[in-house]
N, C-alpha and C positions, 0 to 999 in steps of 0.2 A: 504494500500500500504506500501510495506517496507520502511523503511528510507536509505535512495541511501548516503553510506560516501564516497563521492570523493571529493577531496578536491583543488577543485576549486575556491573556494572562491570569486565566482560570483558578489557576492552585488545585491540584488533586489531593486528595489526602495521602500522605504517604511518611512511611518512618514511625518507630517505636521499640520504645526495648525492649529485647527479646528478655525471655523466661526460664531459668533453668528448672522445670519442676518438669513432674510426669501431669500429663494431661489424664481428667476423668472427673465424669460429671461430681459424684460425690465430693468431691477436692474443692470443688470451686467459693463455697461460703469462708471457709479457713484459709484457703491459699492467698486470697486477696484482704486478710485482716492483717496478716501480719506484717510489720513494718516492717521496713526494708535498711539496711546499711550502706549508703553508695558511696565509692571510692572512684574516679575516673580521670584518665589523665590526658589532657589535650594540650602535647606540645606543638600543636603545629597552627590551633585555631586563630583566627583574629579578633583576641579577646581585650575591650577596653575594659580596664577596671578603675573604679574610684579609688583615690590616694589613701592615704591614712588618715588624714583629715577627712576625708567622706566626702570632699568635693567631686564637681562633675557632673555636669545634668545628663540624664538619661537620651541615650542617641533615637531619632527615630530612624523606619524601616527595620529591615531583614537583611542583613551579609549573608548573603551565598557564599558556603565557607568549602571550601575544597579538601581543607586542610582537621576540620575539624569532624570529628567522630560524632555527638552528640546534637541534638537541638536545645537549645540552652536562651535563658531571656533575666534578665533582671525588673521586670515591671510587673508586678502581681497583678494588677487591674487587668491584664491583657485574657487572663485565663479563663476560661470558662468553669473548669472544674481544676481543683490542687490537691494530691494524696501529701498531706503534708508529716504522715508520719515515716514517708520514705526521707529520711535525709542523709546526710553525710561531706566530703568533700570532693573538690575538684582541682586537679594541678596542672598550671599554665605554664608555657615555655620559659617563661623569667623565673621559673620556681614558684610563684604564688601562687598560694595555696588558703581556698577559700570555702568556706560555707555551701552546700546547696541544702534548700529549704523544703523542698518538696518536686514532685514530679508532677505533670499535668497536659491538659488537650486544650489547644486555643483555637477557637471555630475564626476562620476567615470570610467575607465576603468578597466572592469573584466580582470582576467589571459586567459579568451576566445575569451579577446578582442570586447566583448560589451561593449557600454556606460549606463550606470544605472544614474539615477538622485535620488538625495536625498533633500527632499524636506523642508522648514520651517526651514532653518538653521539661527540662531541670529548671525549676527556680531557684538564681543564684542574685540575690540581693545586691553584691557589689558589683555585679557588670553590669556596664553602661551600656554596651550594644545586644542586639539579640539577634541571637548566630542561628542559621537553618544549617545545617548538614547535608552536603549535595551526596556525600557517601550510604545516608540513612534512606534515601528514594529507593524505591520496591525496584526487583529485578524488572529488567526488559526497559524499562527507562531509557532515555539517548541525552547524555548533555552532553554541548556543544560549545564551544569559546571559540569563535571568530569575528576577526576584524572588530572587536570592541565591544562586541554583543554577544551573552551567556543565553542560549536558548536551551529549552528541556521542553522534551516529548514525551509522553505518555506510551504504553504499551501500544496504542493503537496508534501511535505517530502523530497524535492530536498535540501542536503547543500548548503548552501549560502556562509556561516560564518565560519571556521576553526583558530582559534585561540590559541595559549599554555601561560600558566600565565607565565611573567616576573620579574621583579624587583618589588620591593615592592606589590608582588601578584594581581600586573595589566594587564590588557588583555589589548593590542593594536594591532588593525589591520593597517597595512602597506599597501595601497594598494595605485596606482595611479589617478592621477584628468586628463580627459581629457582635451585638449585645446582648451578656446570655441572660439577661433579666426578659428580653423579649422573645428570644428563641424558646425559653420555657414555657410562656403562655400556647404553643402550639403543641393543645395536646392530640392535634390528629396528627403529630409526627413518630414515627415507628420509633425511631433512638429513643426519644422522649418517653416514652409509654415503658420502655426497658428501662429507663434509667429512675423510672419512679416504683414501678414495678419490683427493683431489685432496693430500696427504700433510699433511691439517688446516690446509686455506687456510681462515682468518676467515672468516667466517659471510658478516658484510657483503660480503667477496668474493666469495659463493658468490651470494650475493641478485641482485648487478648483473649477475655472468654470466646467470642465471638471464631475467633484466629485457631486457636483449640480448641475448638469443639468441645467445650466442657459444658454446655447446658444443650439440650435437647431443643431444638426450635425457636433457639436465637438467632438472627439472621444477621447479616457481617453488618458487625458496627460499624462505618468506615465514614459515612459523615453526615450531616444535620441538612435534609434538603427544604 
């Protein structure tokens, strides 16, 4: 199939961390109670952090990071849902070594005006920019760096991603976060009905179950339409 360039810049949902457990329906109440320890080391990200005085305003957009392993954001507002008893830390290429506060899914609104959820994001309170992982996109994905523009295609060759390098030959996508105080009032949406259902277990929870087959007649959580 040809590759379709229109430059909608969609956002699909894609990326989360994976789970070392055995899958099986009975597991799934327990497995997702227990908080998590995270340790993760991302020497290669482009990670701004606040000084030690705490200065530094929060950057906007998303760095498309090539370098970086993780989805990671320092603005709590941005989330829709935060498991905040997974915590632990994270260590950057200068050695610093910081806080993360929680894991979470932050719903985007496409320029088509779909909601996309993005999944396995660390909240890390000192970083100023919030980094996307171009390594965390699902198999079969295409991204592309030419002539000054980062494009990414979808399994089915659809653009997703359209982006032109900036300032210090950084790609950041600009795009908006839906509001989950309004995404909630739709209760004829299938995610929604699951995520009430299960007494409002995080999204990102609802995703993995979904991913393993650990609940019988869950249908893939993959995003908020």
């Amino acid at each position: 199939m040809a590759e379709v360039d229109e430059d909608h810049t969609l956002f699909l949902p894609c990326g989360f961390s994976e789970l070392d457990a055995d899958s099986g329906e009975g597991q799934a109440s327990t497995f997702f109670a227990k908080s998590t320890t995270l340790a993760i080391d991302e020497p290669k990200a482009n990670a701004f952090l606040h000084s030690e005085t705490g200065s530094g305003e929060k950057l906007d957009g998303w760095y498309l990071d090539t370098g970086a392993t993780h989805h990671m954001t320092g603005r709590r507002e941005l989330f829709a849902d935060l498991d905040t008893s997974s915590r632990g830390t994270a260590r950057f290429g200068d050695e610093s070594k910081v806080e993360i506060h929680g894991v979470g899914s932050i719903i985007f609104e496409a320029k088509t005006g779909e909601h996309r959820v993005l999944h396995g994001v660390y909240y890390i309170p000192t970083l100023r920019n919030s980094i996307m992982s171009l390594g965390r996109f699902d198999g079969g994905s295409k991204v592309l760096i030419e002539h000054g523009v980062l494009r990414i295609w979808d399994q089915r060759r659809r653009l997703i991603i359209k982006v032109r390098c900036g300032a210090n030959h950084l790609y950041v996508l600009n795009i908006n976060t839906a509001k989950p105080l309004c995404l909630a009032a739709r209760k004829d949406d299938e995610a929604w009905r699951w995520h009430e259902r299960y007494d409002h277990l995080h999204f990102d929870a609802l995703h993995r179950l979904s991913k393993y087959g650990m609940v019988r007649g869950l249908p893939e959580i993959d995003h908020v339409a």
